[in-house]
N, CA, C and O atoms as a printed pandas DataFrame, in Angstrom:
     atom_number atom_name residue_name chain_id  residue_number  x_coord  y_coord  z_coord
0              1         N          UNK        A               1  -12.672  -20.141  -19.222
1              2        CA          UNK        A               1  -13.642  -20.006  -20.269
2              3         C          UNK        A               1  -12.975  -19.345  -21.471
3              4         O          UNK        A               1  -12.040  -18.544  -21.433
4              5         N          UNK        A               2  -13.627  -19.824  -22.570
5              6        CA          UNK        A               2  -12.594  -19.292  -24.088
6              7         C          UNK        A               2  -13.855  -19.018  -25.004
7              8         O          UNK        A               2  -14.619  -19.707  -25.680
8              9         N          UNK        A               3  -13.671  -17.396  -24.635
9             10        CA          UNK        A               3  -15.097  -16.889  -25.694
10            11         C          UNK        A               3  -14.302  -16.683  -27.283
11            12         O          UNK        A               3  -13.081  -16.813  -27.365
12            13         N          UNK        A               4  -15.041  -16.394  -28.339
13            14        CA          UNK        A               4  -14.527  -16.230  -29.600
14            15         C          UNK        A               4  -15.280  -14.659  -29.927
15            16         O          UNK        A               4  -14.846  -13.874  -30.770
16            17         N          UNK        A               5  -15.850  -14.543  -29.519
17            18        CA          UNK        A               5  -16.763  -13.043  -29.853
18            19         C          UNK        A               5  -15.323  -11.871  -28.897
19            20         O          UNK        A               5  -15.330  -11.799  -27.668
20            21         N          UNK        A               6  -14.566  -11.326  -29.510
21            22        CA          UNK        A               6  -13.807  -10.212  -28.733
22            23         C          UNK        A               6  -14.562   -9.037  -28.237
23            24         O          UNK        A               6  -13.826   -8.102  -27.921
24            25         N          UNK        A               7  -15.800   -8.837  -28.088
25            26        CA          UNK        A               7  -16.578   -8.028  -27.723
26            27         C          UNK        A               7  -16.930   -8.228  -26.186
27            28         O          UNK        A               7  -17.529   -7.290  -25.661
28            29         N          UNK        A               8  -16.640   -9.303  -25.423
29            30        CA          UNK        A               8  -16.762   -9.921  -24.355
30            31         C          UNK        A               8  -15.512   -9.687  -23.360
31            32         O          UNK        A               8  -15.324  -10.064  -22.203
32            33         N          UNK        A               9  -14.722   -8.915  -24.259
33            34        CA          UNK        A               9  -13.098   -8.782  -23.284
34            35         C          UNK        A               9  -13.803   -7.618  -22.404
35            36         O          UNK        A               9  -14.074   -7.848  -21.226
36            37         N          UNK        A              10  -14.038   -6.609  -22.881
37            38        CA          UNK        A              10  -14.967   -5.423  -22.182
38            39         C          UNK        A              10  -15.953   -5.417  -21.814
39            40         O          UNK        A              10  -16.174   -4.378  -21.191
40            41         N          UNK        A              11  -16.876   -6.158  -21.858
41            42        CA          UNK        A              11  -18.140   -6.741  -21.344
42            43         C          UNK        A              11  -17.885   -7.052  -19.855
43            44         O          UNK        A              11  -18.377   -6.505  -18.868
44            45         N          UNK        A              12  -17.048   -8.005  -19.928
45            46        CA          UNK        A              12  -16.696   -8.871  -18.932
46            47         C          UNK        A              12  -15.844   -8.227  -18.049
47            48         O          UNK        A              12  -15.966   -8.839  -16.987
48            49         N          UNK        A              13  -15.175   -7.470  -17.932
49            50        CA          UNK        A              13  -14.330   -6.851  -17.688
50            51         C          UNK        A              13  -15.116   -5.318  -16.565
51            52         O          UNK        A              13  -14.973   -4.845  -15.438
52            53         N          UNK        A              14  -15.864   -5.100  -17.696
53            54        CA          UNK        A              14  -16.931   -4.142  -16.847
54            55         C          UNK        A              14  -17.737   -5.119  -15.546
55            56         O          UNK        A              14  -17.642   -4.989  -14.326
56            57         N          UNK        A              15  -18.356   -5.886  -16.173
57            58        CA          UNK        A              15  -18.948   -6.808  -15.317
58            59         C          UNK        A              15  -18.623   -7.183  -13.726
59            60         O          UNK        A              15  -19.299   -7.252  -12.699
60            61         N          UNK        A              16  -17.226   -7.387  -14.076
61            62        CA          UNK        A              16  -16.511   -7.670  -13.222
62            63         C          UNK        A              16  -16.104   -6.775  -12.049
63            64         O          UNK        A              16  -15.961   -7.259  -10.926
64            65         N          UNK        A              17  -15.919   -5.506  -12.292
65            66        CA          UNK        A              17  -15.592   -4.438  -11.524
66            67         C          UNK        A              17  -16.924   -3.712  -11.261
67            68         O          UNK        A              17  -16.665   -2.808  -10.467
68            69         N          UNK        A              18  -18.251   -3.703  -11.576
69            70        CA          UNK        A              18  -19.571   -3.815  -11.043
70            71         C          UNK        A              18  -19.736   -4.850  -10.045
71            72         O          UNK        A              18  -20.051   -4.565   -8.889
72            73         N          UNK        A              19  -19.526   -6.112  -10.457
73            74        CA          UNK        A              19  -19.873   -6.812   -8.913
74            75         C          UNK        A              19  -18.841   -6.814   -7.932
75            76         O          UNK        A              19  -18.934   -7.149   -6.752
76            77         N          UNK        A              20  -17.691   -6.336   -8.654
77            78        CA          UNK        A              20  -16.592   -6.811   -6.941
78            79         C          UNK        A              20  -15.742   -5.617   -6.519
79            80         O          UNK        A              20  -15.093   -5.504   -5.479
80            81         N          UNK        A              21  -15.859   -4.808   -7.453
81            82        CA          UNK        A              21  -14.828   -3.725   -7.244
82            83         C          UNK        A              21  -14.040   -3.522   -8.393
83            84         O          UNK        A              21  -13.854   -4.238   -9.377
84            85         N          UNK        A              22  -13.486   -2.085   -7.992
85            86        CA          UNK        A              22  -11.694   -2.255   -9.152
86            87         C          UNK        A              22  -10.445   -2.736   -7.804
87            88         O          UNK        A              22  -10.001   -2.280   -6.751
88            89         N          UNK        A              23  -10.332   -3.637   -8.468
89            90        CA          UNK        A              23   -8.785   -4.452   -8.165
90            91         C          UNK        A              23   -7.867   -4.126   -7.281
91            92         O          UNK        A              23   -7.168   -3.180   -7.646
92            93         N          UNK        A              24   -7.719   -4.388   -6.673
93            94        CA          UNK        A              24   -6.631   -3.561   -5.539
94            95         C          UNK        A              24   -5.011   -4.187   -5.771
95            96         O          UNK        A              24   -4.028   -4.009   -5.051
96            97         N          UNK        A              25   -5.130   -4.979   -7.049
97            98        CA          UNK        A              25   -3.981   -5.153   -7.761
98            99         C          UNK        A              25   -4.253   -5.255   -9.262
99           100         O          UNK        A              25   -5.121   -6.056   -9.610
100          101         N          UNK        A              26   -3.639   -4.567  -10.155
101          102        CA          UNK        A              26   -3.743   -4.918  -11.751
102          103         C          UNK        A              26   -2.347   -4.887  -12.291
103          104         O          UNK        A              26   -1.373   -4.328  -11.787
104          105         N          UNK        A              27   -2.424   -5.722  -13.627
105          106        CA          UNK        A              27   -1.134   -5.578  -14.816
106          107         C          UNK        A              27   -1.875   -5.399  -15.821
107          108         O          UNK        A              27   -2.128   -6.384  -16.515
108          109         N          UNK        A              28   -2.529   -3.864  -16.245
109          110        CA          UNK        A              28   -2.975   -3.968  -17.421
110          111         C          UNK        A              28   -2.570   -4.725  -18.598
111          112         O          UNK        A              28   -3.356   -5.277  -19.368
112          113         N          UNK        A              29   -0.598   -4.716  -18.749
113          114        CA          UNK        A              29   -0.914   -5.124  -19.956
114          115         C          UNK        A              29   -1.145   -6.873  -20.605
115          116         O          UNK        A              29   -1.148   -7.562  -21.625
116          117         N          UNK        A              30   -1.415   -6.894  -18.283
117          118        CA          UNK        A              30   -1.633   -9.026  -19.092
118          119         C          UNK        A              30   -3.158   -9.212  -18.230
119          120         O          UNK        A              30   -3.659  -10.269  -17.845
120          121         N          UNK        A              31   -3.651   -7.921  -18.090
121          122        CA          UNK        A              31   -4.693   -8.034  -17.524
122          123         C          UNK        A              31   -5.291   -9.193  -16.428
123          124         O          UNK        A              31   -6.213  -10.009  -16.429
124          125         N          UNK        A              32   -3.960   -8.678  -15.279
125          126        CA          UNK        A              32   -3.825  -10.043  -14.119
126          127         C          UNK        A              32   -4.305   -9.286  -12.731
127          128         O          UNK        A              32   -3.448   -8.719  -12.053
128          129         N          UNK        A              33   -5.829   -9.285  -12.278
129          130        CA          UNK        A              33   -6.196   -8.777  -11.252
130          131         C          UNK        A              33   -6.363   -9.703   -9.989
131          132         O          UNK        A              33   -6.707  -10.885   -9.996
132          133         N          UNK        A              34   -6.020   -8.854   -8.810
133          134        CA          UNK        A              34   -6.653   -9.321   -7.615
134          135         C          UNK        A              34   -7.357   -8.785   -6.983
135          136         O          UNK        A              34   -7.432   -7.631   -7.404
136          137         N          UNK        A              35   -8.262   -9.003   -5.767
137          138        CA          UNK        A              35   -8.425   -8.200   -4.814
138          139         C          UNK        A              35   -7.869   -8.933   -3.126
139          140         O          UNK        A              35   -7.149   -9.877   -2.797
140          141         N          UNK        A              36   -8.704   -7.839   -2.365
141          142        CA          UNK        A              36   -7.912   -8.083   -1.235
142          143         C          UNK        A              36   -8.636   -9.206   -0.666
143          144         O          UNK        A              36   -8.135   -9.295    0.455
144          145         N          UNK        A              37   -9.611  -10.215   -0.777
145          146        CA          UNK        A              37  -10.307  -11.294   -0.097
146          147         C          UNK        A              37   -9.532  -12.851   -0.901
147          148         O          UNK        A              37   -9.832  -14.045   -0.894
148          149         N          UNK        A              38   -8.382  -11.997   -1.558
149          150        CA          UNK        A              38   -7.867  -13.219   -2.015
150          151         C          UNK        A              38   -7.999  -14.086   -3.556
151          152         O          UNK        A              38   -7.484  -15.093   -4.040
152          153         N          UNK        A              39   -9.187  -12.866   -4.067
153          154        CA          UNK        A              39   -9.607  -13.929   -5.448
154          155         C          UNK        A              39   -8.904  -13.313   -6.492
155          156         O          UNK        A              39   -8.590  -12.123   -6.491
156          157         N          UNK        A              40   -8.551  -14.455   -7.761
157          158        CA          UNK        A              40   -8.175  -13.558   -8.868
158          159         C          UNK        A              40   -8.432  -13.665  -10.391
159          160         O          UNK        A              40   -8.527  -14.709  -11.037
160          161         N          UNK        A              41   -8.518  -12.513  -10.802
161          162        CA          UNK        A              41   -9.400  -13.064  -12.250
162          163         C          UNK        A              41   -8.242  -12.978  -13.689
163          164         O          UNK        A              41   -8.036  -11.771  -13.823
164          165         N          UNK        A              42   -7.752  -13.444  -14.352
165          166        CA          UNK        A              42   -7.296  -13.092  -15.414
166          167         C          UNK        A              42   -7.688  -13.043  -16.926
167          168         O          UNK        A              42   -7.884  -14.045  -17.613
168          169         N          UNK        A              43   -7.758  -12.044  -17.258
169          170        CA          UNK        A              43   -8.101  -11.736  -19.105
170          171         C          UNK        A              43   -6.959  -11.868  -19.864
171          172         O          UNK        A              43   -6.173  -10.923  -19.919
172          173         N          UNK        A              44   -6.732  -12.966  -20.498
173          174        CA          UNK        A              44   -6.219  -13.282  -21.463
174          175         C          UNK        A              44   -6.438  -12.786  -23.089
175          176         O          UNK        A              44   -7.157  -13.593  -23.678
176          177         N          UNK        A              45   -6.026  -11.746  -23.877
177          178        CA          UNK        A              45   -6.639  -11.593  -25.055
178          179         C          UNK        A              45   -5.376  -11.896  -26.013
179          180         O          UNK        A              45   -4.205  -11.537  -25.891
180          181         N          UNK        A              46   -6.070  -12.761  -27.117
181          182        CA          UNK        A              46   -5.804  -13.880  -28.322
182          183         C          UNK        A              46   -6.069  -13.382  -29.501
183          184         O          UNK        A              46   -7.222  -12.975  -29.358
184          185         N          UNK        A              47   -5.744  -13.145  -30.593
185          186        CA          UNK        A              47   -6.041  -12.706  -31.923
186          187         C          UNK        A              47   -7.074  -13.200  -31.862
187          188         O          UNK        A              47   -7.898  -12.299  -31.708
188          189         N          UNK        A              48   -7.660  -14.388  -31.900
189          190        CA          UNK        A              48   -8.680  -14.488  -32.662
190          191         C          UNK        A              48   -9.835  -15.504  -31.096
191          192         O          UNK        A              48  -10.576  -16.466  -31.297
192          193         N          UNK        A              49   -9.552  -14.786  -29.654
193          194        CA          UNK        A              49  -10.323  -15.453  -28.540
194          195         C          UNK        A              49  -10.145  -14.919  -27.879
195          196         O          UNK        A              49   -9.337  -14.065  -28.243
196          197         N          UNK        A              50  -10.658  -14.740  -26.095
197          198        CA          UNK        A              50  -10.425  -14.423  -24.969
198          199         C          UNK        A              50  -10.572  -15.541  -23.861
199          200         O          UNK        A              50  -11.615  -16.178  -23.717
200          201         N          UNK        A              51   -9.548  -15.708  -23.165
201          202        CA          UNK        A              51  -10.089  -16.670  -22.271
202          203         C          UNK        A              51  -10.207  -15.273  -21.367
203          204         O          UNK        A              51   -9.974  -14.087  -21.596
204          205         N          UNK        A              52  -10.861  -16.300  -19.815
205          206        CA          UNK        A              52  -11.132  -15.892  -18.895
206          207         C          UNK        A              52  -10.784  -16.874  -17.828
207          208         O          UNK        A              52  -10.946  -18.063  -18.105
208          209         N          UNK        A              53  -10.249  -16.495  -16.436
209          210        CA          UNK        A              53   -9.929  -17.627  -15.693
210          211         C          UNK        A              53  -10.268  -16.752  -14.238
211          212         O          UNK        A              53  -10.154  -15.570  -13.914
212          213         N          UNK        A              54  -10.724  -17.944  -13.583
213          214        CA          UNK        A              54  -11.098  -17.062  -11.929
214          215         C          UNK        A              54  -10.464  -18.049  -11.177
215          216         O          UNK        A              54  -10.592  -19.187  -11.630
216          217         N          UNK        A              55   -9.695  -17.905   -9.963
217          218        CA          UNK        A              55   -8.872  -18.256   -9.166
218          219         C          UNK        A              55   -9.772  -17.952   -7.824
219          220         O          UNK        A              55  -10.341  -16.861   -7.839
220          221         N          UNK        A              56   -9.953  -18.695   -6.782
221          222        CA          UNK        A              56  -10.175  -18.086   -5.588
222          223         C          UNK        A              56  -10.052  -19.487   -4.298
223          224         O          UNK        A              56   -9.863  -20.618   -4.745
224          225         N          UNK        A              57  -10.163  -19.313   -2.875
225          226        CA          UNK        A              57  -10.235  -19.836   -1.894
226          227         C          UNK        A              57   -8.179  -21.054   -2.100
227          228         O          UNK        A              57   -7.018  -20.790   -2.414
228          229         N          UNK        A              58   -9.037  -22.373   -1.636
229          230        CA          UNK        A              58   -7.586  -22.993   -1.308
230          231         C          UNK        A              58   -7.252  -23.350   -2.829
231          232         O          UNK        A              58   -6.085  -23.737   -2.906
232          233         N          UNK        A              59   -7.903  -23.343   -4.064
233          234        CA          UNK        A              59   -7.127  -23.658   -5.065
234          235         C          UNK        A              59   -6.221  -22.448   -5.673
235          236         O          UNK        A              59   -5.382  -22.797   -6.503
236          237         N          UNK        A              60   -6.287  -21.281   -5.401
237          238        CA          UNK        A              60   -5.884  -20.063   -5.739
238          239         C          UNK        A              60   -4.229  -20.399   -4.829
239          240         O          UNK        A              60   -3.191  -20.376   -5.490
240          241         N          UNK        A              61   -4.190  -20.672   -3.418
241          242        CA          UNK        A              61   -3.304  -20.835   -2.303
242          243         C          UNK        A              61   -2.527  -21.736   -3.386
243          244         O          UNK        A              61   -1.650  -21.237   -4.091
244          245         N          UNK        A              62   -2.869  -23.002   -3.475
245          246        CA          UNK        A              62   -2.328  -23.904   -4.047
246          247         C          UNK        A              62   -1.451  -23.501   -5.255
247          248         O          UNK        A              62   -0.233  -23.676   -5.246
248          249         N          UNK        A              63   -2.189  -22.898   -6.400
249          250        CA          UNK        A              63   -1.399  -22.076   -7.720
250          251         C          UNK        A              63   -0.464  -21.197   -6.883
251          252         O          UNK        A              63    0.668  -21.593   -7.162
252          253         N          UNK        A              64   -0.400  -20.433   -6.204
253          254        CA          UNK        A              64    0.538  -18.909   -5.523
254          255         C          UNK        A              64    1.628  -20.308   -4.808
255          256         O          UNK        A              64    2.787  -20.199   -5.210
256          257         N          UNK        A              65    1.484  -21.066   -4.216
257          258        CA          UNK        A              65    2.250  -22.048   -3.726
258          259         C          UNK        A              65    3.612  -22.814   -4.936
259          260         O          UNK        A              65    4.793  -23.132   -4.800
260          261         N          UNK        A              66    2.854  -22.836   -5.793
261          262        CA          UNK        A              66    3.480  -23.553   -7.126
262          263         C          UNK        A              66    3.936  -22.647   -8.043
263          264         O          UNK        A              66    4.891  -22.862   -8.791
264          265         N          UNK        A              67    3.361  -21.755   -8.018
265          266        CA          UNK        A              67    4.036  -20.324   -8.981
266          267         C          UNK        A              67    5.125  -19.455   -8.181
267          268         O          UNK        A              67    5.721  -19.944   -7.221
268          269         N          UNK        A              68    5.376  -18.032   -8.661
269          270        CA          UNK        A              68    6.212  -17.394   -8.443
270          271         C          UNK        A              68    5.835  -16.898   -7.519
271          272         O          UNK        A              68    6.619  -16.015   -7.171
272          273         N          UNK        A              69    4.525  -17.043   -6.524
273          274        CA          UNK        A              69    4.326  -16.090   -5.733
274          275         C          UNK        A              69    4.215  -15.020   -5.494
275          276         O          UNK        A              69    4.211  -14.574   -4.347
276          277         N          UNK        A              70    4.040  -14.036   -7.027
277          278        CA          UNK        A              70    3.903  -12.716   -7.317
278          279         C          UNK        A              70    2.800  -12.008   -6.422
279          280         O          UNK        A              70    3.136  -10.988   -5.821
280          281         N          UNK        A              71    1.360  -12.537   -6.284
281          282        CA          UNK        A              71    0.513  -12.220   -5.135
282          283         C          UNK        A              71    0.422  -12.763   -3.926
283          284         O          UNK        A              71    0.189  -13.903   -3.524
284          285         N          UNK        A              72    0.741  -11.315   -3.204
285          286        CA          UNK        A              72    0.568  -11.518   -1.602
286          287         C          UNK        A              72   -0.383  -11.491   -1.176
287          288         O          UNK        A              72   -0.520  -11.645    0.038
């Protein structure tokens, strides 16, 4: 998702750690979280946008398969 309102980086962000927790992995400064059931969310912030991207179940496996494998 690619919001344009930058007021939504922290919104969302709060949001996020209300319904699931804080992260039992973060990179603040590329804002790349996981937790431990496997799902993962990333905040992307853009001069002038934010995306948002959620990763979870066998398509998440699939990306960690094809990437660097940074999450265990």
């Amino acid at each position: 998702m690619t919001f344009k309102d930058l007021t939504i980086y922290q919104k969302a962000k709060k949001d996020v750690i209300g319904k699931f927790g804080n992260p039992s992995y973060s990179q603040p400064e590329i804002d790349h979280w996981s937790w431990t059931d496997k799902s993962l969310v990333i905040f992307q912030r853009e001069l002038d946008c934010i995306q948002i991207s959620y990763s979870g179940g066998e398509m998440l496996k699939l990306n960690r398969q094809e990437g660097d494998g940074l999450l265990q």
